[in-house]
N, C-alpha and C positions, 0 to 999 in steps of 0.2 A: 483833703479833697477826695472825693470817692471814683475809682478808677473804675472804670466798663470795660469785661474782657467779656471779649467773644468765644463762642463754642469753637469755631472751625480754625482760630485762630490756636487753642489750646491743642487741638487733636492734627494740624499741619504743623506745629511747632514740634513735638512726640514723634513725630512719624520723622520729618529732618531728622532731629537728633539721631535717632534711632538706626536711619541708613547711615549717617554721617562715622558713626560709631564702631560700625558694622565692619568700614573699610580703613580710620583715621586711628592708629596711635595715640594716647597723649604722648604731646612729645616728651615729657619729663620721663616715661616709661622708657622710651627709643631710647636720651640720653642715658637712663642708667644702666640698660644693657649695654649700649657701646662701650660705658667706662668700665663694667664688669669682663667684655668680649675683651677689650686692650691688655686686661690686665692679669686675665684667665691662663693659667699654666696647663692645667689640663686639657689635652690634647680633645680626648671624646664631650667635654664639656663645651669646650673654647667652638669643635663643630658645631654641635647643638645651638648655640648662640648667633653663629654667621646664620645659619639658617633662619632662626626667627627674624633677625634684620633684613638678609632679602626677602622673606614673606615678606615684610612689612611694605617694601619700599613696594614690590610687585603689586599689591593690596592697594595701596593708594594711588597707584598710575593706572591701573585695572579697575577700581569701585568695583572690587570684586569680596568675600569675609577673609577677614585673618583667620576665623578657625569653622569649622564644618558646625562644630556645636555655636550655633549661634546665640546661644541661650535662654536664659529664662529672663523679660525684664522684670527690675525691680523699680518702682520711681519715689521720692523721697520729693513732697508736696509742701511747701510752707504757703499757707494762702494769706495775704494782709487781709485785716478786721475790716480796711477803708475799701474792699476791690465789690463790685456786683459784678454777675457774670451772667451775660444772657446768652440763656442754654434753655433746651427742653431735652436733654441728655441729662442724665449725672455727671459727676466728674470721674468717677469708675469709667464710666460707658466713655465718656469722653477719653480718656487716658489710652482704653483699651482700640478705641476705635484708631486712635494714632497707631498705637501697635501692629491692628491687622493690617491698615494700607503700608505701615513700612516692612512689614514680612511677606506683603503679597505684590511689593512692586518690581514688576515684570524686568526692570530693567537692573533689579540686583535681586535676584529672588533670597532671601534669608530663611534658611529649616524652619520648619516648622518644629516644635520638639514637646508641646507642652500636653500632657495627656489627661480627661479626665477619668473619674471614677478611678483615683488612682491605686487602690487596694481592690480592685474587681476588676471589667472590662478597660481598664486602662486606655481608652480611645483615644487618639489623636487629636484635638481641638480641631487642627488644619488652618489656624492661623496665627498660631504661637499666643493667642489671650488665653485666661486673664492675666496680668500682670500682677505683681504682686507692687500694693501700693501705702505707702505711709501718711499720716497727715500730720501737720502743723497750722495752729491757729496765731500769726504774729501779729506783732502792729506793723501797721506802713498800708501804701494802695500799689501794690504789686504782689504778681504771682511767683514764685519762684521755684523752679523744679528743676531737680537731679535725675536725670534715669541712666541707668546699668542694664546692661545687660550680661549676664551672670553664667558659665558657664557647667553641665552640672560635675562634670569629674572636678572641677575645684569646689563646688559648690556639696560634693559628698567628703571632701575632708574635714568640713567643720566641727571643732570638738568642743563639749562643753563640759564643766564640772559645778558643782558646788561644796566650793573647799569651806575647810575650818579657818576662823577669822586669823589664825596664828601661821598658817599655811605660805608656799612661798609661790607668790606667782609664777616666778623667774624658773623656779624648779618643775612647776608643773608644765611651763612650757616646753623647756627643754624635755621632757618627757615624752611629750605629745606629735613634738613634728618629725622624729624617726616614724613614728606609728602611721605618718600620717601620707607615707610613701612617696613618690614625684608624681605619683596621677592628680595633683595641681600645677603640673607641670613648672615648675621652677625654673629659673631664677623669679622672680614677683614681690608682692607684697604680704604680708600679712596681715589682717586686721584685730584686733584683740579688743574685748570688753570688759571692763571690769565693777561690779556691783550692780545695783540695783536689783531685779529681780530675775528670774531667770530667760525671761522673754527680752529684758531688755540691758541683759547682759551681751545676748546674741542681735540686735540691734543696734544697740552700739557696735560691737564688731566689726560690723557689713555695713553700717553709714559711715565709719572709720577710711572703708577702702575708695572713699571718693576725693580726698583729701590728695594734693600732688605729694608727689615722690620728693621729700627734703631732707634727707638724713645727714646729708653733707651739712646743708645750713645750721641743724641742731648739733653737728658734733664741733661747728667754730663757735658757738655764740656760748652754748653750754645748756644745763637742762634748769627750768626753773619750776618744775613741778613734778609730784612723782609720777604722773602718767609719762614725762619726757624721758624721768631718770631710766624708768624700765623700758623705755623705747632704746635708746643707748648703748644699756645694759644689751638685750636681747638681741640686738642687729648682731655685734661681736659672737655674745655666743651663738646662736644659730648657724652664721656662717664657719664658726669652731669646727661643728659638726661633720665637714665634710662631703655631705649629702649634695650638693652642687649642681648645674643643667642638669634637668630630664632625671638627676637623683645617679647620674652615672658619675659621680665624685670629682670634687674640683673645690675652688673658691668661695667661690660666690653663690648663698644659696637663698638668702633675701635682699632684693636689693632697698629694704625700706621695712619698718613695724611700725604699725601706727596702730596708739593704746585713747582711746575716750573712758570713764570711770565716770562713776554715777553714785549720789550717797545709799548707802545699804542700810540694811536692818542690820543690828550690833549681830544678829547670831550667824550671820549668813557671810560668804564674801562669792558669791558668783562670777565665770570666770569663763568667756567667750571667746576661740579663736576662730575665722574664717579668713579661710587663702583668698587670693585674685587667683588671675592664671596668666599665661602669656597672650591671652587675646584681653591682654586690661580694655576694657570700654565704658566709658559714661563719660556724662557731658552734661552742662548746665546750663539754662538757661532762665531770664526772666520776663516776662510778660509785664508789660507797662501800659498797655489797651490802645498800642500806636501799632499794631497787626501781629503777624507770626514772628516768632524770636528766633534765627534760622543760625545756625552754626557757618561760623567761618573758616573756610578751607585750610591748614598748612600750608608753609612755605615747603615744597619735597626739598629744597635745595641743604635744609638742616636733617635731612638724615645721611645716616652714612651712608660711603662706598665699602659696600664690605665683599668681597668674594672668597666663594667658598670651592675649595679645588678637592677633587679626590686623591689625588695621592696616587705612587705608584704601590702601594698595597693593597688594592681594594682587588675584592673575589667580583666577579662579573660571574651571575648564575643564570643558565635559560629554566625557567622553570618549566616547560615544557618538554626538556627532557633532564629530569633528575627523578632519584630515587632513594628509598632511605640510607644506602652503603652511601650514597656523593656529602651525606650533609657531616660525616661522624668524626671527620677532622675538622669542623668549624669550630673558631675559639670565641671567646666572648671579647668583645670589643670591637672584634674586626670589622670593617667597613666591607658591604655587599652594595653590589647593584643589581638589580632584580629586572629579569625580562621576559616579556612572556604571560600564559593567563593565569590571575591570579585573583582566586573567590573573595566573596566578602560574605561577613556573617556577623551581627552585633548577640545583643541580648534576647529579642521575641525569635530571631533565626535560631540559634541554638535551643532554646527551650522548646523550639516548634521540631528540631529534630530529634533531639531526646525521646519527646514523647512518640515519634515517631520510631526511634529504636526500641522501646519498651515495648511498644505494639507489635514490631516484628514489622512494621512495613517498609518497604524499600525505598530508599534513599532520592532526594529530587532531581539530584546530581552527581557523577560520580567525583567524591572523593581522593581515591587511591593516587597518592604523589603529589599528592597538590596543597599548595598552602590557601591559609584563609585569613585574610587582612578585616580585622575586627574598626571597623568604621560603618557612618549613617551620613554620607553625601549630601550636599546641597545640588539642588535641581541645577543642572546646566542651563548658561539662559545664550543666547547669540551664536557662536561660533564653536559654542565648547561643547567638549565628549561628555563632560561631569565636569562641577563644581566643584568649590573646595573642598578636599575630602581627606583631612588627617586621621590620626587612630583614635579611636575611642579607650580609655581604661581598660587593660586587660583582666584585673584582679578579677573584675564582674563575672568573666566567661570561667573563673576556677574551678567553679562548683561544675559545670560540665564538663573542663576537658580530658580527664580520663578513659569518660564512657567514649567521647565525641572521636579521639582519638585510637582508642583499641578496636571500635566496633563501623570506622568509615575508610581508615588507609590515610587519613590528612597524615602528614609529614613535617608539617610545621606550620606558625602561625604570625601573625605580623600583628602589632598593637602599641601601645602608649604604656609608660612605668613600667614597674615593677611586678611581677606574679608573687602569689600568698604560696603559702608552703606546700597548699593542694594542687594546687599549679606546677608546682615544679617536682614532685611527687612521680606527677603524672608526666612532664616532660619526659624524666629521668626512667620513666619505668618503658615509655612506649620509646625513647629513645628520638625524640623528637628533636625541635629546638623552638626558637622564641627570639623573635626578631626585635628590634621596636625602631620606630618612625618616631621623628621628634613633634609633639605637641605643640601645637600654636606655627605651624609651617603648613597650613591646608592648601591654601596656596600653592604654594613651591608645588608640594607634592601632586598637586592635580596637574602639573605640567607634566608629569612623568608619566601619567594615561593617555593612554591612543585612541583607546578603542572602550566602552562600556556598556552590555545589555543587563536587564535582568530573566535571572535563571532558573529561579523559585520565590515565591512567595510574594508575589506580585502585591495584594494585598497589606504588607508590612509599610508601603511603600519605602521612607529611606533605611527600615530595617529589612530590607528582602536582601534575598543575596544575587548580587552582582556577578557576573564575569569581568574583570579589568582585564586587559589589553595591558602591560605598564613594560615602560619602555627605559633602562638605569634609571629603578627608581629607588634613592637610596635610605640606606636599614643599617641601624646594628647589631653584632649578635649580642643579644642581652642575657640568653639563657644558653647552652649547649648541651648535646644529646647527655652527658652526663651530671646535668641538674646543675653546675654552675651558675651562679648569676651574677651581673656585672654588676645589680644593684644591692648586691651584697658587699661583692669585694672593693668595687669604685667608691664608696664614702668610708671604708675601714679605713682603703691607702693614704686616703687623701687628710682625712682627721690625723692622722698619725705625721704626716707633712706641715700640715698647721700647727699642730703642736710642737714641732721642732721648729720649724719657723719663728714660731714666736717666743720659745726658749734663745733662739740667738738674738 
């Protein structure tokens, strides 16, 4: 029998999800952090963790985002053969048109982040379209759709290869996720593809990551195919690695692999990974042409109580008055809380001051002693200073911070993962340091701001630079004035821990 679905019912149905997403856990995500945070031995990791659970629970009593990068969505479309759909939209336009009303609604605003003419004037969209969208043609008279929303520091770890058919998947991934840093902020998922052609090697992949978090159920039942075996297989070793929270070394560094395979050409074995990140979202739903398919709320009473205490070690710094001699006894690991004003700068800010160094012109802001917290805020909406506003991926800013820092007086900088080796080059040389904020806690951390103008570059909007206000907002040292990095040494420890551990 042929099912009649409505336009406004598809693009109010996209838009729910989409807010619902924005602020809601799956809870099989929640649970498997708790059961990783329980059982977590690493002190700077086991932090890392509390922190993501209370974002989360703050997220769902606030309808506020679990991370500042709100993402890019993706939606995965199965349409039945039996459905007509009365529309004078496309189903693109439709989809998309969900998207703008759930990133422009007033009462949770969600970033905007999607740019066009993305190798030229890179412009803003201004309402997070287009979405990137898949189709399927089934049988049955229902509609059936998946949408994600994707965030892009997980979304730039994805690696792909095309091995020889004799080649060992197991090996090349093991390869690949040292490479692939914590700017997917870890603990998470993974998604793997395996065969078919190269597009939809990587397809599989990222349709893999919508799938719940079950590693526990295939390790009692056992594996009955070899997409399962290598699932198994990889959980163990991955978590071997040591690389753990935020990549600062610990246990637990996926809490789940999920492998989909596809038949190949005999000469080819294509071979797709893409991370989640700790803001996991997507949601499904199906249109039956009885109205809008609207997500149902969680219980909050199934997430944990987790509280996250500072300690009596923790550096309490006014940044307002320090200078380069205050930072040069800071060690890595150490737990700061930060007070005082404190810049922000992502990717179009630093590339807008460079060129602005090279030209010899003067600076929009002074610099001298001051740090810069590498994030892109989401709009404040009601009673608030700023939105959620976590770090962005530091690696990004590597390529400038040399110049940024010899030629402005900055002191130090605050950000997400790991720095590349030009990064800490240049830490080491200018005598800096390098903070990091845990990813996927935007939340938490915008309660630590008081106060937020902007200072330059009005125009960038959530890329201009800010002045925070932030009041113990807590960091740790990830890198120190003499080029140590915590995410160097914290998964060496820690592999070396596992390994003994699982020798006894």
């Amino acid at each position: 029998m042929t099912t009649i679905i409505k336009q406004d019912d598809i693009i109010a149905s996209v838009e729910d999800a989409l807010q619902f997403i924005s602020y809601y856990h799956p809870k099989d995500f929640i649970d498997a952090v708790h059961e990783a945070y329980q059982k977590e031995e690493s002190t700077a990791a086991k932090d890392a963790m509390a922190q993501i659970l209370i974002n989360s629970r703050m997220c769902a009593q606030g309808k506020r985002p679990l991370c500042q990068d709100t993402g890019i969505v993706t939606a995965f479309v199965n349409v039945g053969m039996d459905v007509k759909i009365e529309a004078d939209m496309s189903f693109d336009d439709m989809v998309n048109e969900g998207v703008r009303r759930a990133y422009k609604n007033p009462d949770n605003v969600l970033r905007a982040s999607i740019l066009a003419d993305p190798d030229g004037a890179r412009k803003n969209t201004g309402d997070n379209t287009p979405a990137v969208i898949h189709y399927k043609m089934v049988p049955g008279n229902t509609i059936e759709i998946h949408v994600a929303a994707k965030g892009g520091g997980s979304e730039a770890k994805s690696k792909f290869a095309m091995l020889n058919p004799s080649d060992s998947v197991v090996d090349w991934v093991l390869k690949m996720v040292p490479q692939m840093g914590a700017g997917w902020c870890p603990p998470g998922m993974l998604g793997i593809g395996v065969g078919g052609t190269a597009e939809k090697a990587m397809l599989l992949a990222k349709e893999s990551l919508l799938d719940p978090i079950d590693i526990q159920d295939l390790k009692k039942r056992g594996a009955s195919n070899r997409a399962e075996e290598l699932r198994l297989e990889l959980v163990d070793k991955i978590n071997a690695l040591g690389i753990g929270a935020q990549g600062l070394g610990g246990l637990t560094t996926v809490l789940d692999v999920k492998v989909l395979d596809y038949p190949s050409h005999a000469a080819n074995k294509a071979v797709a990974i893409i991370p989640n990140c700790a803001a996991t979202r997507h949601a499904h739903f199906t249109l039956k042409g009885d109205g809008p398919a609207l997500q149902t709320p969680p219980n909050l009473d199934d997430w944990p109580e987790v509280a996250w205490e500072v300690g009596e070690s923790v550096r309490r710094v006014n940044l307002d008055r320090i200078n380069k001699d205050d930072i040069q006894d800071w060690k890595t690991g150490e737990t700061i809380l930060l007070s005082g004003k404190l810049l922000t700068g992502r990717d179009a800010a630093h590339k807008r001051l460079v060129d602005m160094i090279n030209k010899g012109e003067p600076m929009p802001v002074d610099f001298t002693n001051r740090f810069i917290y590498y994030v892109g805020p989401v709009d404040p909406v009601r009673e608030e200073v700023v939105g959620p506003a976590g770090p962005t991926t530091a690696t990004r800013m590597d390529k400038f911070t040399d110049q940024v820092l010899a030629e402005t007086g900055l002191i130090g900088m605050v950000g997400k993962a790991e720095r590349g080796s030009a990064g800490l080059d240049a830490i080491k040389k200018n005598q800096a340091v390098y903070l990091m904020a845990v990813g996927g806690a935007a939340y938490l951390v915008s309660k630590a701001i008081v106060g937020s103008k902007v200072v330059a570059f009005e125009d960038l909007g959530m890329e201009a630079i800010y002045e925070f206000e932030v009041k113990d907002m807590p960091v740790t040292v990830a890198v120190d004035s003499k080029g140590e990095s915590v995410h160097i040494s914290g998964p060496l420890i820690w592999q070396d821990k596992i390994q003994k551990l699982n020798i006894k």
